[in-house]
C-alpha positions in Angstrom: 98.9 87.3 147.9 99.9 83.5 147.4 102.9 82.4 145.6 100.5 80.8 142.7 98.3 83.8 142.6 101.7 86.0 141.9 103.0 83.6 139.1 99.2 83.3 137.4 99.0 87.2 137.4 102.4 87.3 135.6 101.5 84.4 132.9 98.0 86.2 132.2 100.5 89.4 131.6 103.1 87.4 129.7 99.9 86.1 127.4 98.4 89.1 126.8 101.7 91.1 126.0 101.9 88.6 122.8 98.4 89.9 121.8 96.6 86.6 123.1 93.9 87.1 125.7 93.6 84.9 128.5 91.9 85.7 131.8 92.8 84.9 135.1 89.9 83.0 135.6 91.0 80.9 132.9 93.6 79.1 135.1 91.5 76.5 136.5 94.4 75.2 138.8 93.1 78.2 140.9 89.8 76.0 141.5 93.1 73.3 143.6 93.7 75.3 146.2 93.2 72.1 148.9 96.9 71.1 147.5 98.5 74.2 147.6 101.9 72.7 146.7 100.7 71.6 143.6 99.1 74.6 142.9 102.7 76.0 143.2 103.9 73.6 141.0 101.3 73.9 138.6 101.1 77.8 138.7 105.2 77.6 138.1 104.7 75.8 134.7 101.9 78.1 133.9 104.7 80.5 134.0 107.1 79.3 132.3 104.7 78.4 129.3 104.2 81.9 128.8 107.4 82.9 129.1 108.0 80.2 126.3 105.2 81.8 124.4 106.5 85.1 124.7 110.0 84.0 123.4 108.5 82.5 120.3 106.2 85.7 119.9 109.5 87.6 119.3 111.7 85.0 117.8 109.1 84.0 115.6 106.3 86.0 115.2 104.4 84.2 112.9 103.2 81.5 115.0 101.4 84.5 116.4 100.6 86.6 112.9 97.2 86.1 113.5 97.3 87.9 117.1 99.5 90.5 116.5 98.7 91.4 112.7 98.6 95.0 111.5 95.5 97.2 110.3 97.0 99.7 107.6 94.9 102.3 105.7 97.1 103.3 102.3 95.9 106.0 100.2 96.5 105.9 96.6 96.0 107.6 93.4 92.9 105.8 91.4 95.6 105.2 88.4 97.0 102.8 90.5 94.5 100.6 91.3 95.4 97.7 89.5 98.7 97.0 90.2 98.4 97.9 94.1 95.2 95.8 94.5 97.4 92.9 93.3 100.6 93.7 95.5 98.4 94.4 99.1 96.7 90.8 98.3 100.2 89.5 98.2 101.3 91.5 101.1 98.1 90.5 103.3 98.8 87.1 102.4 102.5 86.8 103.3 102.4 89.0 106.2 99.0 88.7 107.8 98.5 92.7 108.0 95.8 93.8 106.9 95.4 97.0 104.8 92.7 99.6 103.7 92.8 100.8 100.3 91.7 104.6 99.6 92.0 104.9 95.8 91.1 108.6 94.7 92.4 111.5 92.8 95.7 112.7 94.4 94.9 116.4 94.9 91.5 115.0 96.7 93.7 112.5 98.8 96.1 115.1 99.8 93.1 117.4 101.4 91.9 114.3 103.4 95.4 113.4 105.0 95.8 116.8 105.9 91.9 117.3 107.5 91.8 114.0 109.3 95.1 114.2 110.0 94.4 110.0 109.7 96.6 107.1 107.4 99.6 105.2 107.2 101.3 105.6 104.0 100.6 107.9 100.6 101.0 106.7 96.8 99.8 109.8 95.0 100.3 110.5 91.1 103.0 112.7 91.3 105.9 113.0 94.1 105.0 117.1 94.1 102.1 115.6 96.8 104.2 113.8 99.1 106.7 117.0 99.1 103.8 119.3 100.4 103.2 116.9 103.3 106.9 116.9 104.1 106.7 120.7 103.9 104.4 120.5 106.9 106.3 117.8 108.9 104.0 115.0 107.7 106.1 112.1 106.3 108.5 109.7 108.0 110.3 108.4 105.1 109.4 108.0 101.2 110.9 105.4 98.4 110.6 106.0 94.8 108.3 103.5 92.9 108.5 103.8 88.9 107.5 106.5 86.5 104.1 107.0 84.9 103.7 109.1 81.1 100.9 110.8 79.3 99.2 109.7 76.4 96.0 110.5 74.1 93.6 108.2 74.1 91.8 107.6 71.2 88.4 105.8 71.4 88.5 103.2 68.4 85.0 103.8 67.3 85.6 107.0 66.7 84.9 108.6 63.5 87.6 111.7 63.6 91.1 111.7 63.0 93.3 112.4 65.7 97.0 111.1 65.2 98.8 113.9 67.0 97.9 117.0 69.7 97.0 119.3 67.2 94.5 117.5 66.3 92.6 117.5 69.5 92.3 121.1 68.7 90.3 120.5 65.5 86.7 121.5 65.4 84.3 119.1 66.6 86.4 116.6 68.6 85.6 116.1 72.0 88.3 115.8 74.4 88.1 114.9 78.0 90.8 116.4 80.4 91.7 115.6 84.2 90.4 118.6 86.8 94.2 120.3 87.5 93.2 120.9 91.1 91.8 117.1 91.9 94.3 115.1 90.1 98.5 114.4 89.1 97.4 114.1 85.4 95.1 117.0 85.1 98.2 119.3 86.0 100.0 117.2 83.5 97.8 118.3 80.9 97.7 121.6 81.6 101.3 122.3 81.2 101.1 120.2 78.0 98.5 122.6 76.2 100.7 125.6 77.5 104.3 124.6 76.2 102.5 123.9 73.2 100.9 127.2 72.6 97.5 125.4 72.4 95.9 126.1 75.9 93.7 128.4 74.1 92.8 126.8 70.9 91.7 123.3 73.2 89.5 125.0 75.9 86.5 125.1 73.4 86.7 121.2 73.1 87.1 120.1 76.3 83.3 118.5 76.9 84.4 117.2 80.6 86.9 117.4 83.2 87.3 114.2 85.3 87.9 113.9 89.0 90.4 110.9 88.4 92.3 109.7 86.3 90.0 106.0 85.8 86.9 108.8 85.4 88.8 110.2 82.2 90.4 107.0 80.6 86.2 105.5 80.9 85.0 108.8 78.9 87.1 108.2 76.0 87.2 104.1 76.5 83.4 104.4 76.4 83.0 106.7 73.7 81.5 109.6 75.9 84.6 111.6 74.2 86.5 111.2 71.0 90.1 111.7 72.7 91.5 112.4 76.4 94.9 112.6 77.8 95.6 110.0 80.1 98.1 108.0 82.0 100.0 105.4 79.5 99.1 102.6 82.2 95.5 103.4 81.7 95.7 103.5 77.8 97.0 100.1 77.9 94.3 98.8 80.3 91.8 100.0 78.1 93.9 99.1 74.7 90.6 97.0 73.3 89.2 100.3 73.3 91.6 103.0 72.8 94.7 103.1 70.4 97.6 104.8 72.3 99.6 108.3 70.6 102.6 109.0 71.8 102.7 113.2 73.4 106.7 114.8 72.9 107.9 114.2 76.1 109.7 118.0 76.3 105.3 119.1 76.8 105.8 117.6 80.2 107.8 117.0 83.6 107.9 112.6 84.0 105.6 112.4 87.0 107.7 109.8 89.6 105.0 107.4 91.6 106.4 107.1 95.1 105.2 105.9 98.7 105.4 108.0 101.7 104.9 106.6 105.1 102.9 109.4 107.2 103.7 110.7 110.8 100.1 110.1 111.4 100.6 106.0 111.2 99.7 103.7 113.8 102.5 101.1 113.2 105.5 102.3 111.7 107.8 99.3 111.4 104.5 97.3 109.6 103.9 100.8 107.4 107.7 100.7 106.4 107.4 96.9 105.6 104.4 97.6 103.2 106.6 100.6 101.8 109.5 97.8 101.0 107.2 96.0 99.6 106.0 98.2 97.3 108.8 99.9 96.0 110.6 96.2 95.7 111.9 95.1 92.1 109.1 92.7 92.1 106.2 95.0 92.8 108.1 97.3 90.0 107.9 94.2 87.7 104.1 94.1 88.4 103.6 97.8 88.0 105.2 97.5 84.1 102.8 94.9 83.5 100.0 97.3 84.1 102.0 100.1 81.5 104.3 101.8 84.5 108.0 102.5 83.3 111.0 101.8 85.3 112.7 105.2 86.8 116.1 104.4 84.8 113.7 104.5 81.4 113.0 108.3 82.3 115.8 109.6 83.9 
């Protein structure tokens, strides 16, 4: 093989190892071959471009974002939406990755991980759902985000009176409740009722279980239901609609929101970048816009 031919091969291999595709064809010095010394010549510089190329592609790998950017699919609890949405836009925007969103109920997240055995990172409701994956040898690392409360939800329309918990036990008032087995919050409210002594008196008005925790919040925001326990960040998106009550916090274990990064990932350092990220004090100054509490509120 010619001396030129060796040193194209190895730019095209240079090229491509930055993520930019280039052919050997693409080299029309090949098309010189009747001066052959400056087809040496030339196929030396095309060398040591891409050696230049592939010095800046580590050094400084933005020039080449756009080549070498992540895809990242992030599973999160629905009662997240909000704040997340806002923070991957920011994230996309600064760092060129791109990232999938799969917002569901936690418990319904957790069977997909485990049956696809697909993802990059986990935000579920409660940490109790990262700790199962660990259990089975599924998470890389984790970092603690912010803390997220229960509430009753009022609908303001409303024509009963419900200022406390007992009162969602009163005849007649419809109550919505998360499904324990699909969501964070529906176990929440579950072990509410039962250190209260009231798991029995609320069964009768519980009209619907919801699948997530946006599902529930909607039923009482949209009147569906009079009242509904759901997450305090939810109550105060929907605070046009539903006035807020306060549930004794010894009813229930704080739920910590944290993000896992999974074994299954295809990138770890850009799934561990978008984990910083996320647990960062800014991100956990956007999350308390959205009605999230910071972990040293709640511990």
């Amino acid at each position: 093989m010619h001396f030129a031919d060796v040193c194209i091969e190895s730019a095209v291999l240079v090229f491509r190892a930055v993520g930019i595709d280039v052919h050997y064809r693409y080299f029309s010095l090949l098309r010189c071959r009747r001066n052959v010394h400056m087809l040496d010549a030339a196929a030396s510089t095309a060398v040591k471009i891409a050696f230049s190329v592939a010095v800046c592609g580590v050094l400084m790998p933005g020039m080449f974002s756009a080549a070498i950017a992540a895809e990242l699919r992030l599973y999160a609890g629905s009662g997240m939406r909000q704040p997340v949405d806002e923070l991957v836009e920011r994230f996309q925007n600064t760092t060129g990755h791109q990232v999938a969103v799969d917002y569901d109920g936690s418990g319904r997240l957790l069977a997909k991980i485990t049956a696809t055995g697909l993802g990059d990172l986990f935000i579920p409701g409660a940490l109790s759902y990262i700790e199962i994956l660990e259990k089975q040898g599924l998470v890389l690392s984790r970092r603690a985000i912010v803390v997220h409360t229960p509430v009753i939800a009022v609908n303001r329309k409303s024509f009963v009176k419900v200022d406390c918990l007992e009162d969602l036990c009163r005849p007649g008032v419809k109550v919505a409740l998360g499904d324990p087995k699909a969501m964070a919050l529906g176990r929440t409210a579950a072990t509410i009722f039962e250190r209260s002594g009231l798991q029995g008196k609320i069964a009768p008005n519980v009209a619907v279980y919801g699948a997530t925790v946006k599902q529930v919040a909607l039923y009482a925001a949209e009147g569906t239901v009079d009242a509904a326990i759901i997450a305090r960040a939810d109550a105060v998106q929907f605070k046009d609609r539903v006035h807020m009550i306060e549930i004794p916090d010894s009813l229930y274990d704080t739920e910590l929101v944290a993000i896992a990064v999974l074994k299954t990932t295809v990138d770890e350092p850009a799934a561990c970048e978008l984990r910083d990220y996320l647990s960062s004090s800014q991100a956990i100054a956007v999350f308390e816009q959205y009605g999230f509490l910071r972990l040293e509120k709640n511990t």
